[in-house]
Every structure is written in C-alpha cells, then in structure tokens.
NUPA-941511 format. One record per residue (C-alpha): residue number from 1; residue in three letters; z, y, x. Coordinates in steps of 0.02 Angstrom, whole numbers, plus 50000, padded with zeros to 5 digits. Layout:
N
<site i="NUM" aa="ALA" Z="Z" Y="Y" X="X"/>
...
END
This chain:
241
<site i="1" aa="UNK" Z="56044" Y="54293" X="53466"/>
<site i="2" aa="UNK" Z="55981" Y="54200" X="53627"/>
<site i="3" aa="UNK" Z="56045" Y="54210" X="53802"/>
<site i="4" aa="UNK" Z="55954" Y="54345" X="53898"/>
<site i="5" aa="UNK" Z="55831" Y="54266" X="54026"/>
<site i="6" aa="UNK" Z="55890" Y="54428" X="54135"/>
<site i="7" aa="UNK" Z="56031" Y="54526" X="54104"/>
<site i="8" aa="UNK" Z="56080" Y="54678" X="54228"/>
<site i="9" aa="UNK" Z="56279" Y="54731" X="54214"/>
<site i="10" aa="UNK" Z="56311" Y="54905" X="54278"/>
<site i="11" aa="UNK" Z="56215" Y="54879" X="54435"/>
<site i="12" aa="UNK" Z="56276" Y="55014" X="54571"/>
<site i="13" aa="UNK" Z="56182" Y="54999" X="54750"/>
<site i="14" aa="UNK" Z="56107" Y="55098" X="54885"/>
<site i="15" aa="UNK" Z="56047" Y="55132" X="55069"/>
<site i="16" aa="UNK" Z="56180" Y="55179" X="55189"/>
<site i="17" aa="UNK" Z="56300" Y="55294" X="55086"/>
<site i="18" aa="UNK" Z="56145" Y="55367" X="54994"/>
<site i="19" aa="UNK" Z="56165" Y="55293" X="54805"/>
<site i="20" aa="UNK" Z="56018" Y="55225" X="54722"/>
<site i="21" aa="UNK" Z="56061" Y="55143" X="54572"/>
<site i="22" aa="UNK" Z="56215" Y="55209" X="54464"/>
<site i="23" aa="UNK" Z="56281" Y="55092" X="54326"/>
<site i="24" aa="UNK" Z="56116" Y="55007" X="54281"/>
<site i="25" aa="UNK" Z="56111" Y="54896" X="54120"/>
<site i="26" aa="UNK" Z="55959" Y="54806" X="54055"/>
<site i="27" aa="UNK" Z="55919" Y="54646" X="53972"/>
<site i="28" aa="UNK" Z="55784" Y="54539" X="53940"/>
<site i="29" aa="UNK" Z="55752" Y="54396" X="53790"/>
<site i="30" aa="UNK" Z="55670" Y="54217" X="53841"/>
<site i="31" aa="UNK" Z="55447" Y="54272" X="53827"/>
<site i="32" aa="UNK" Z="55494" Y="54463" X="53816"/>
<site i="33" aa="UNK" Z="55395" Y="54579" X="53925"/>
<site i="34" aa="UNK" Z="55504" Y="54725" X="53952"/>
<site i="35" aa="UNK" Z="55424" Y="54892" X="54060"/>
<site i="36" aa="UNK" Z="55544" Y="54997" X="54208"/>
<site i="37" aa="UNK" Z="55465" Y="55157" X="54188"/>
<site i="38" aa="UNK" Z="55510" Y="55312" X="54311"/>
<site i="39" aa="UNK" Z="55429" Y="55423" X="54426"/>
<site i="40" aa="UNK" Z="55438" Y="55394" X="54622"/>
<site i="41" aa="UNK" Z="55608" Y="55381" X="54685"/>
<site i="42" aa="UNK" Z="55685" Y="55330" X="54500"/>
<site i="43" aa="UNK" Z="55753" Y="55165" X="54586"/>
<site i="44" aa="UNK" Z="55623" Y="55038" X="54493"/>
<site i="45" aa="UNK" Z="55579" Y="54967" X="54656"/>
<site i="46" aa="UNK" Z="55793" Y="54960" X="54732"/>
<site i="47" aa="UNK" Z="55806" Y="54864" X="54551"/>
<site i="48" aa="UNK" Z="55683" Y="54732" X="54583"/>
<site i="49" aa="UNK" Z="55748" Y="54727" X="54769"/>
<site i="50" aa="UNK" Z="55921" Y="54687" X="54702"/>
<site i="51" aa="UNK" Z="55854" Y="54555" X="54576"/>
<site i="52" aa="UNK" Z="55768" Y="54461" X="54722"/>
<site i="53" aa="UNK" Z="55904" Y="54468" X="54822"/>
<site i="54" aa="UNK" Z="55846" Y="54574" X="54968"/>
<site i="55" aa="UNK" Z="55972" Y="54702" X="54937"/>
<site i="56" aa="UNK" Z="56141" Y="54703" X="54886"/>
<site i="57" aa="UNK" Z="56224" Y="54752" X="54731"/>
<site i="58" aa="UNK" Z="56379" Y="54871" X="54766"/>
<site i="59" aa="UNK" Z="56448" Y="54823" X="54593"/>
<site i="60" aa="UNK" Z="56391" Y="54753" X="54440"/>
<site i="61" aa="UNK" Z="56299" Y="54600" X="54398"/>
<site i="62" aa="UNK" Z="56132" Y="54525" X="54368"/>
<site i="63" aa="UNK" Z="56129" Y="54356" X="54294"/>
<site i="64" aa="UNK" Z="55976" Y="54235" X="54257"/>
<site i="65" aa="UNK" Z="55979" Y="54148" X="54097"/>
<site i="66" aa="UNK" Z="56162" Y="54139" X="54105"/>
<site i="67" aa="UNK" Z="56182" Y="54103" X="54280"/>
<site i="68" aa="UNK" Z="56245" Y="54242" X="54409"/>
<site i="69" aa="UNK" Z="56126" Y="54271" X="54541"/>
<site i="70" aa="UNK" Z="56176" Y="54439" X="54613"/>
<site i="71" aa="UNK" Z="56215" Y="54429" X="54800"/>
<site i="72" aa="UNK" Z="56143" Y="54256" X="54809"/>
<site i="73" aa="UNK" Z="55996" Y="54277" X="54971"/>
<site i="74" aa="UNK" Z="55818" Y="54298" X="54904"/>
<site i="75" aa="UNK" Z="55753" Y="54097" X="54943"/>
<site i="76" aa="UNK" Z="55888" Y="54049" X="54816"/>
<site i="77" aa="UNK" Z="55860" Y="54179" X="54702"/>
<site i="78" aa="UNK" Z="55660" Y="54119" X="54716"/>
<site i="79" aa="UNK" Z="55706" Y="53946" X="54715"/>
<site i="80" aa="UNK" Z="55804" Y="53974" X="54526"/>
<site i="81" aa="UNK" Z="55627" Y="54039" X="54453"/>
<site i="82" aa="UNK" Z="55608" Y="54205" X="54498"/>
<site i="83" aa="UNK" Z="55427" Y="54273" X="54598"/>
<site i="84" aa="UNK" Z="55399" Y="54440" X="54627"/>
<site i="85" aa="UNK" Z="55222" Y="54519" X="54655"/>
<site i="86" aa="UNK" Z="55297" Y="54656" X="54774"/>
<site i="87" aa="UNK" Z="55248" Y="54841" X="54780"/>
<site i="88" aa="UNK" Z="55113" Y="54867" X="54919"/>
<site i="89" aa="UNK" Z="55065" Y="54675" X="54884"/>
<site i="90" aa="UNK" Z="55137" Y="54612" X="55062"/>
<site i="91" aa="UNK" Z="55019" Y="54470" X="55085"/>
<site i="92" aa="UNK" Z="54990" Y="54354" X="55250"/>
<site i="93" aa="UNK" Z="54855" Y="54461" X="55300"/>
<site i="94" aa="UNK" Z="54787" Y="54334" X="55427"/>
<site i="95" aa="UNK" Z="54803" Y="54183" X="55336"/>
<site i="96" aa="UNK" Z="54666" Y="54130" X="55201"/>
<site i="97" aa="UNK" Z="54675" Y="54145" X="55009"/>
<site i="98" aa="UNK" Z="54692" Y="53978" X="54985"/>
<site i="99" aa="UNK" Z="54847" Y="53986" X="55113"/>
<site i="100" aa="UNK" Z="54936" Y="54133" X="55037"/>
<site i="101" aa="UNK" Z="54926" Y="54038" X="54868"/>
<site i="102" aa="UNK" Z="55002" Y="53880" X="54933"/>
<site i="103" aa="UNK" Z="55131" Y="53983" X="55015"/>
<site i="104" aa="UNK" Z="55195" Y="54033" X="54836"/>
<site i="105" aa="UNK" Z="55194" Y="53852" X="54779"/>
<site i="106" aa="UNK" Z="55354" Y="53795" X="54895"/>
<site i="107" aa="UNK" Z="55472" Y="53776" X="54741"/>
<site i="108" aa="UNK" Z="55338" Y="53633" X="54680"/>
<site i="109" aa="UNK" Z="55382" Y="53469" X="54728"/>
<site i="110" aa="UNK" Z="55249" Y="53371" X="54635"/>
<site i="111" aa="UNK" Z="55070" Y="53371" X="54722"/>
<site i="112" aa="UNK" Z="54985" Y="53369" X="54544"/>
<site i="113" aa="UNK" Z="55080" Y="53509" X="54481"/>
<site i="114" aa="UNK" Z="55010" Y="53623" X="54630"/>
<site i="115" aa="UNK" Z="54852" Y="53568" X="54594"/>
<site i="116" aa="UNK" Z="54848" Y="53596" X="54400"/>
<site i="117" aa="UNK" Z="54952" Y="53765" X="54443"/>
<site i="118" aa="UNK" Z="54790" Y="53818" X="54572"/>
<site i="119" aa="UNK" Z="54667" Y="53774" X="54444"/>
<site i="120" aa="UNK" Z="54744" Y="53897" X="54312"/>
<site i="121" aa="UNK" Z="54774" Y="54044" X="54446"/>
<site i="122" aa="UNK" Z="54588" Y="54022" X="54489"/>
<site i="123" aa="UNK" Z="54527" Y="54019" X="54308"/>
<site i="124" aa="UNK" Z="54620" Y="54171" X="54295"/>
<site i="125" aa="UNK" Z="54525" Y="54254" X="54433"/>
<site i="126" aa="UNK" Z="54390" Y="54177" X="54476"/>
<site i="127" aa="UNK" Z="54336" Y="54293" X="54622"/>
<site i="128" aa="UNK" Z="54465" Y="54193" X="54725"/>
<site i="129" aa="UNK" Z="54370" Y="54030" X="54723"/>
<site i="130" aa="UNK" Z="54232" Y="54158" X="54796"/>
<site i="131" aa="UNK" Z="54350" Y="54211" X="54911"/>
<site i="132" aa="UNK" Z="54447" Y="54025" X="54960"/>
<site i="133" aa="UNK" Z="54424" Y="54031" X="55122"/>
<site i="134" aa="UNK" Z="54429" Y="54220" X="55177"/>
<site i="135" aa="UNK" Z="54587" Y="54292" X="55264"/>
<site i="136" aa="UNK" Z="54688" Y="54394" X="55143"/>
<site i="137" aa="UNK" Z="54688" Y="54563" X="55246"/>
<site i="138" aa="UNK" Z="54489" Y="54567" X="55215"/>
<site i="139" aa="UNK" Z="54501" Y="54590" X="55038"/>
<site i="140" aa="UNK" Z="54483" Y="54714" X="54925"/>
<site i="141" aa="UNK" Z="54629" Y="54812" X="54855"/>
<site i="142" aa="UNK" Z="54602" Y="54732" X="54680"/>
<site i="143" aa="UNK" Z="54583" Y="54560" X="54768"/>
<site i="144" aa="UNK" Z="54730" Y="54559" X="54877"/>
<site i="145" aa="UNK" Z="54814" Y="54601" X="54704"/>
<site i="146" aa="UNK" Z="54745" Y="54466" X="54623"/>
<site i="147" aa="UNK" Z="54798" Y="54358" X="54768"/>
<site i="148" aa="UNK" Z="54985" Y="54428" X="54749"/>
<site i="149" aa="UNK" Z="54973" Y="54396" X="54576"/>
<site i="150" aa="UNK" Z="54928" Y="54223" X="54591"/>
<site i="151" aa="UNK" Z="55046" Y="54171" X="54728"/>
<site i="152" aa="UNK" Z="55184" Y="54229" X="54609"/>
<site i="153" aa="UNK" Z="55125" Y="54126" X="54490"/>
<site i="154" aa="UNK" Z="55086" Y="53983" X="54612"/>
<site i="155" aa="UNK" Z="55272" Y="53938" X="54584"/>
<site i="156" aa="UNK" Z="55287" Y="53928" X="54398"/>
<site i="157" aa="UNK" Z="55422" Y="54067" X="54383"/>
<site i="158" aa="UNK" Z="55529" Y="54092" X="54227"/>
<site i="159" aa="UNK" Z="55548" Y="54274" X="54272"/>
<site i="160" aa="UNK" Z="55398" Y="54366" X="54339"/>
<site i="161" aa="UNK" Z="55436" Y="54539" X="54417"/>
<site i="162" aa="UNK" Z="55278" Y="54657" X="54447"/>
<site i="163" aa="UNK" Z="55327" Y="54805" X="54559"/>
<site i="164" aa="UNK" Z="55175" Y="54950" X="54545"/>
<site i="165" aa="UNK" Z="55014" Y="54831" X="54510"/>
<site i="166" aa="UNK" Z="54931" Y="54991" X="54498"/>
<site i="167" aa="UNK" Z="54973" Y="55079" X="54652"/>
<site i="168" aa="UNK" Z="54815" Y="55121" X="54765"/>
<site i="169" aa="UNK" Z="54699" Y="55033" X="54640"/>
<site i="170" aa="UNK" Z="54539" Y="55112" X="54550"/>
<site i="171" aa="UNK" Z="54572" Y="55134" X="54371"/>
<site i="172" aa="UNK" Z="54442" Y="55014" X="54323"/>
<site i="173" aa="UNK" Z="54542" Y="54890" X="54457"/>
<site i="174" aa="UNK" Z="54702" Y="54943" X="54348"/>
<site i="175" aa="UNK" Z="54627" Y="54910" X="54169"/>
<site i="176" aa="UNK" Z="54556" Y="54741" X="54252"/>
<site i="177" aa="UNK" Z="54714" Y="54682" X="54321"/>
<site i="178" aa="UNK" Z="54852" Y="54734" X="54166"/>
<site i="179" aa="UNK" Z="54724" Y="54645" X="54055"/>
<site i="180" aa="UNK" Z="54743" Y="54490" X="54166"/>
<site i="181" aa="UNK" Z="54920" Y="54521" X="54156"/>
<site i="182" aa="UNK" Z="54918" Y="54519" X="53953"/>
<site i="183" aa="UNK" Z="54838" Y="54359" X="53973"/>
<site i="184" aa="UNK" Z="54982" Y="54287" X="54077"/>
<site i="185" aa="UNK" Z="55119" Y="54351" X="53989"/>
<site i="186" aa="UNK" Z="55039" Y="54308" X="53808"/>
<site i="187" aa="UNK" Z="55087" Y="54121" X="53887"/>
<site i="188" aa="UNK" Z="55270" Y="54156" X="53837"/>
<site i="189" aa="UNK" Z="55302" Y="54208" X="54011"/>
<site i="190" aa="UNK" Z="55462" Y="54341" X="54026"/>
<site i="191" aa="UNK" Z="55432" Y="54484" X="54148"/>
<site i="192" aa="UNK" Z="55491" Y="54642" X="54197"/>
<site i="193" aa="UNK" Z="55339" Y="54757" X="54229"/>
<site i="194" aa="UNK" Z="55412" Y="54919" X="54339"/>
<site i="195" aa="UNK" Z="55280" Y="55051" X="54350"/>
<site i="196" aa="UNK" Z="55253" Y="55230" X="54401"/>
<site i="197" aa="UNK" Z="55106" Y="55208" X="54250"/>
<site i="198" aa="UNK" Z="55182" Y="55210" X="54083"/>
<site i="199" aa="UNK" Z="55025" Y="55190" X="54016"/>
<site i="200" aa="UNK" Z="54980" Y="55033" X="54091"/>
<site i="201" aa="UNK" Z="55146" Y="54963" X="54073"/>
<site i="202" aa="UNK" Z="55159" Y="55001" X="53901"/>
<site i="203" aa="UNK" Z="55023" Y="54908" X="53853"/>
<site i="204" aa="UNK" Z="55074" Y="54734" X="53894"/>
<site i="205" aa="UNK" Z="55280" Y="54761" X="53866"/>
<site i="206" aa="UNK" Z="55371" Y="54739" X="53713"/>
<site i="207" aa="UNK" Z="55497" Y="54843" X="53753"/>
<site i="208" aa="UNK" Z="55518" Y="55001" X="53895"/>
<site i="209" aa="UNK" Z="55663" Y="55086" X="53979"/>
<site i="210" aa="UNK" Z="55659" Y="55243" X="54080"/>
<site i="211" aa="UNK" Z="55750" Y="55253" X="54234"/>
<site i="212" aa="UNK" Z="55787" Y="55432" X="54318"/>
<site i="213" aa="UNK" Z="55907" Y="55440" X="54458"/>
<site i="214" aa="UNK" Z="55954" Y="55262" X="54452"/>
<site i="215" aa="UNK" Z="56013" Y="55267" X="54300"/>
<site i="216" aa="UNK" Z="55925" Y="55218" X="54122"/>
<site i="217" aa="UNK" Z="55922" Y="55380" X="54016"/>
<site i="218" aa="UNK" Z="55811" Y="55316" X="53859"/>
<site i="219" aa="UNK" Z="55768" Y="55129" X="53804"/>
<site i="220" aa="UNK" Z="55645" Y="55098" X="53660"/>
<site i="221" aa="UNK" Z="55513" Y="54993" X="53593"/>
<site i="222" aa="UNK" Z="55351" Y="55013" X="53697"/>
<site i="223" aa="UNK" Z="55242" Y="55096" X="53570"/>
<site i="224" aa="UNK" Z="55351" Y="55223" X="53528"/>
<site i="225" aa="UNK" Z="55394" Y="55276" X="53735"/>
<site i="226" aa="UNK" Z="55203" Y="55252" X="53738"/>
<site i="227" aa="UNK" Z="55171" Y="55395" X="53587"/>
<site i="228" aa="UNK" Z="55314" Y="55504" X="53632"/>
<site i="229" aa="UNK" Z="55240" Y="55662" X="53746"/>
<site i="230" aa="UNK" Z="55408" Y="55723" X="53764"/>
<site i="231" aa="UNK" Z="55440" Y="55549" X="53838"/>
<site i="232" aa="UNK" Z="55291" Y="55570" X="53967"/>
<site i="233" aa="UNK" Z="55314" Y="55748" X="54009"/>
<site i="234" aa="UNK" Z="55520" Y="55746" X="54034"/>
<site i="235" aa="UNK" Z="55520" Y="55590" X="54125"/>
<site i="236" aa="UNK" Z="55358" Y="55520" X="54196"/>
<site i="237" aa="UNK" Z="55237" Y="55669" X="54226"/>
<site i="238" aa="UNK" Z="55049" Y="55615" X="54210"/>
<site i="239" aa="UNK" Z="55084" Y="55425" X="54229"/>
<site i="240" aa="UNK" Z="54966" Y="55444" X="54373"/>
<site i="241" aa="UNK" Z="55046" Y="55409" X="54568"/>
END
C-alpha cells in the first residue's frame, strides 16, 4: 500500500480550554478525494485550521506524504504543497482578480510555470478573464469563489483543502462550482473536501467520514454515506446550512 499523501494521528486541539477535536484519525491515498462531513460546529473547519497550521495540535500528528507537518507555521506548511480555499473565501477584497491569483502563485519560482498555471485556472473559469481587472470584493459570491478556488490552485498544491465551497452560494452556484471541482480533482489531484453538504461533497469524493463532536464516528465509501438516510438524518440533518 502507498504512503498516505495526508495522514491525521489522534489529533486533540481546541480554543482556550474548550476542546474541539478529540482523537481525530484520517488518511488520505496519493489522487484520492476524501469528504469531512458534519453539521456546524462538528470541528471540519478546527481540522483544516490545524492542517494549515493556523492552529495548534494539543496532541497527535498530521503528516504530509510522510513528512510531519503538525505545529510547523502555516507559510511552511503552504510552502510543502498544501492551499486551502478557506471557509468564507477570505480574499484581498481591494486588490484585482488578477492580483489575488498571483498572490497564490508565491511557491512558483519559474515565470513560465505561473503563466501556464494562469492559463489553466482561467480555462477553468473563464468569467475571470471577464473579470481580470475588477477588485475582488465586487464580485459575485460564485465569483469570489471561483477566485478562491483558483488562487489555491495558482500554487500547484499536492493537497487541496476546500472548507464549505457551498456556504452562502445559490444552489445553481453550488452545482456550478463542485462540477468545476470534479474537473480539478479528475487531474489526479488529492483533496480533502469538508462540507456542511453531504450531498455536494459526496459527489466528487471517493471516500467520506463523518465527524460529530470532533471526533469521526462513521467512515465509508462515498456512495454508500451518500445512500444511507440514517447517515443524513443521525448526523448531517438536511445537508442544507
């Protein structure tokens, strides 16, 4: 069996004394797509916090194809392949598309690389070349996501986190942006996809695992979490926010 591109070791971690995550385990295999699944509050978002680097683990371990990364700060945790799209999308608001996308390409040293790497993000989304030279914070909601989306990828990550892609966005929006998001990841690209919509998750993962109370209570192959109503009802409501 391969190394796991990202393998979580009984992650423990909080805010204050308040504990968020309680003896988290998860893995990931090189080009897997794997879905976090929980309602609000589950600790999907203190996970990909912890991955990053902008929070620290109490205990446990998170390594990156072999390599421990837990506690390292977030620019070296960025700067060994990993890009986040964050929850709430957290994009230079003043500064231009074209900006915010060369703002993700700072672990590319080669000029011709960045370019190539710009060329794909806008033939992914093409409403961005529409868009070059607007500032960010005038966007739409499912523009500034593609934006976040393609800043991520604007460094050529090995492991792509997406924290809630859907949150705040129309459902047509949604079905727009996970079907980009198929596209990406059908590259061979691994990511963790953590949702508060199962159903959207589910669609482009491999694999799921539902987190309640920081801790994983059920891990199984996406179509089955995706067919099991006891599944949605117990642990993820209406897959709605």
């Amino acid at each position: 069996m391969s190394q796991p591109m990202l393998e979580i070791r009984n992650l423990a971690t909080g805010y204050g004394l308040i504990p968020a995550l309680q003896g988290l385990s998860l893995t990931i295999a090189p080009g897997e797509v794997v879905a976090l699944l929980g309602a609000n509050g589950a600790g999907k978002t203190t996970t990909v916090m912890c991955v990053t680097g902008v929070l620290k683990p109490w205990s446990g371990e998170i390594r990156l194809d072999g390599q421990v990364i837990s506690g390292l700060p977030s620019s070296e945790v960025a700067r060994a392949g990993v890009a986040v799209v964050p929850e709430g999308r957290q994009l230079f608001s003043d500064l231009t598309v074209e900006a915010n996308l060369a703002a993700g390409a700072y672990r590319l040293k080669d000029k011709r690389q960045i370019e190539q790497t710009r060329e794909e993000v806008v033939r992914l989304f093409p409403r961005l070349k529409e868009r070059w030279k607007q500032r960010a914070g005038t966007l739409s909601g499912g523009e500034q996501q593609m934006v976040a989306i393609g800043r991520a990828l604007m460094s050529r990550p090995r492991l792509l986190l997406t924290d809630e892609l859907s949150m705040g966005l129309a459902p047509l929006v949604v079905e727009q942006v996970y079907d980009t998001l198929a596209q990406i990841v059908s590259t061979g690209l691994t990511a963790l996809v953590v949702e508060q919509n199962p159903r959207m998750a589910l669609k482009v993962s491999n694999r799921g695992y539902v987190l309640v109370g920081g801790q994983v209570v059920l891990s199984a192959p996406a179509a089955e979490l995706a067919s099991s109503e006891m599944v949605q009802e117990a642990y993820l409501g209406t897959g709605g926010h």
